[in-house]
C-alpha positions, 0 to 999 in steps of 0.5 A: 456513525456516517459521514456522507454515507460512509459509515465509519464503523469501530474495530470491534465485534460489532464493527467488524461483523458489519464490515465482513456483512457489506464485502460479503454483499459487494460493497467496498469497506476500508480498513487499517492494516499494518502498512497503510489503509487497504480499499477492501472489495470481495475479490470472487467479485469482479464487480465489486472488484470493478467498483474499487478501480471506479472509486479510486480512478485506477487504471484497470491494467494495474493489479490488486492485492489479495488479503487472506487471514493464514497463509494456508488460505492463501496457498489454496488460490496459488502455486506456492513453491519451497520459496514462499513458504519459507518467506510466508513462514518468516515473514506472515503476518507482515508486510510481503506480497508473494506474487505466484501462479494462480492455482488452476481452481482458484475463485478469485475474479481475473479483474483482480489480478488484471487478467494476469497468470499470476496473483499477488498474495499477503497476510496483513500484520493487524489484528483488525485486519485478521479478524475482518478477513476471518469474519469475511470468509473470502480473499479481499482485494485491497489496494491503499484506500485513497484515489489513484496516485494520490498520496496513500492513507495511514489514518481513517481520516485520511480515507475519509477526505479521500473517499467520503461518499464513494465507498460504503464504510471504513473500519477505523482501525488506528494509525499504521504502525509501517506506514509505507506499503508492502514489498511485494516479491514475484516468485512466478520466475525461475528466481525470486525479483523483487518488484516493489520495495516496501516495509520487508527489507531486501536484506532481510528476504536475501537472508531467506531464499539467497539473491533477490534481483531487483527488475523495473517494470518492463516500458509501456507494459501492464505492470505485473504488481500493484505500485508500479505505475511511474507517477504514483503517491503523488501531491498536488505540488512539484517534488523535489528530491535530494535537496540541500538548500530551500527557500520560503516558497518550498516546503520541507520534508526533513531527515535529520536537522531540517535545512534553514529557510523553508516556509514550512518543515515536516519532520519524518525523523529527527534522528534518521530513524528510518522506520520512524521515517517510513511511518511518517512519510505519508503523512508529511507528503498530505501536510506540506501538500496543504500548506498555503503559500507552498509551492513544491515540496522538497526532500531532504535526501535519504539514504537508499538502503533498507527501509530507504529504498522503500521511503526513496521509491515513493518518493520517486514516483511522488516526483515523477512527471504528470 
């Protein structure tokens, strides 16, 4: 099936095998992950790896994500010390980007990586995902499938009214299960700096490897990971955080009992459960961002611990002036 030249292939061996066939060949495939939607390319290919950020409208000086189906594959391509393959052996498959110095051999094309010494590694939690990556037989470069600071996609129709016409197939692999992205960990340093929080807690990584400092990207530099950029996962309406009182023209995103008097309410967990919260939080961020006569969205405030963090950093950058 297509839909303005986008196939939309299933999630079985039929599907998968045409999706590996097209990065193979340079084209751009999306595909499910546990996290959210990835915008697949080749990533020996810098110019297939040039057509994600021309897709997507992305800056080039923010670097991509490389995707393998074992850790092994993915040590191959970096220097991994005692660090990651501690957090690989915990936390592979599952939402962790490591960040590490390229190996001096490694194939994967400096556009990747934004020309930097280092490169961002994970293997994805979904079976889909697993199977496409074995059956490409090289590393995937897959930032979230949608255009550059728009809100991320944790459905295939979210890709497709992103990116219908502009990439060659997605693999319809189901809803996201995290629904925000992975955290993502540079191990390049002489300590463990946790550069994006994500669906892997910092608690849970301290319990692993000890401290994990947090750094902000350093001002006006090239951010060193994916997700750094201020204005990020962005709707076209004004965001407002920690909201305690709403009116008719807000729409509200809810935590918990949803505050009177919005003209429109999506709720991310009624009971404050803060993965159901993570896995919806996209979702909601689309819904009240099509909502006729709603003119910003406001958030009910959210605790900033474990998955919080994750949830309050998107939301952040959701906020942030552009």
């Amino acid at each position: 099936m297509q839909l303005s030249m986008t196939e939309i292939l299933t999630p079985d061996d039929s599907g998968i095998a045409r999706a590996a066939d097209l990065l193979r060949a340079g084209a751009l495939v999306a595909f499910g992950t546990e996290t959210v939607y990835g915008l697949g390319a080749d990533a020996t290919n810098a110019d297939a790896v040039a057509a994600i950020f021309a897709a997507k409208n992305r800056p080039r000086f923010n670097p991509l994500i490389c995707h393998y189906p074992a850790a092994e594959a993915a040590f191959a391509h970096v220097v991994a010390d005692e660090h990651a393959r501690v957090l690989a052996e915990r936390f592979w498959p599952g939402p962790l980007t490591l960040v590490l110095p390229r190996a001096a051999d490694c194939p994967v094309a400096l556009l990747t990586g934004a020309g930097l010494d280092t490169l961002a590694v994970r293997v994805p939690a979904h079976d889909v995902a697993l199977a496409l990556l074995r059956r490409t037989g090289r590393p995937v470069a897959a930032p979230s499938a949608n255009r550059s600071g728009h809100v991320s996609p944790t459905t295939a129709t979210h890709v497709l009214e992103e990116l219908a016409g502009r990439i060659a197939a997605v693999v319809d692999s189901g809803p996201s299960r995290v629904g925000v992205e992975s955290t993502v960990l540079d191990l390049s340093g002489p300590e463990p700096v946790m550069l994006r929080p994500g669906g892997v807690t910092r608690e849970a990584l301290e319990a692993c490897v000890g401290r994990v400092r947090t750094a902000p990207p350093p001002a006006g530099a090239a951010p060193r990971s994916p997700g750094l950029l201020a204005s990020h996962y962005a709707p076209s309406r004004p965001v407002r955080l920690s909201a305690l009182a709403v009116d008719t023209s807000d729409g509200l995103l809810a935590f918990g009992a949803p505050l009177p008097g919005a003209g429109a309410t999506f709720q991310l967990s009624a009971s404050q459960d803060m993965a159901e919260a993570a896995a919806r939080l996209f979702e909601g961020l689309r819904y009240l961002d099509r909502v006729p006569g709603v003119r910003r969205i406001a958030v009910m405030p959210i605790p900033d611990t474990g998955l919080g963090l994750a949830i309050n950093d998107r939301l952040l950058r959701a906020a942030a002036p552009r």
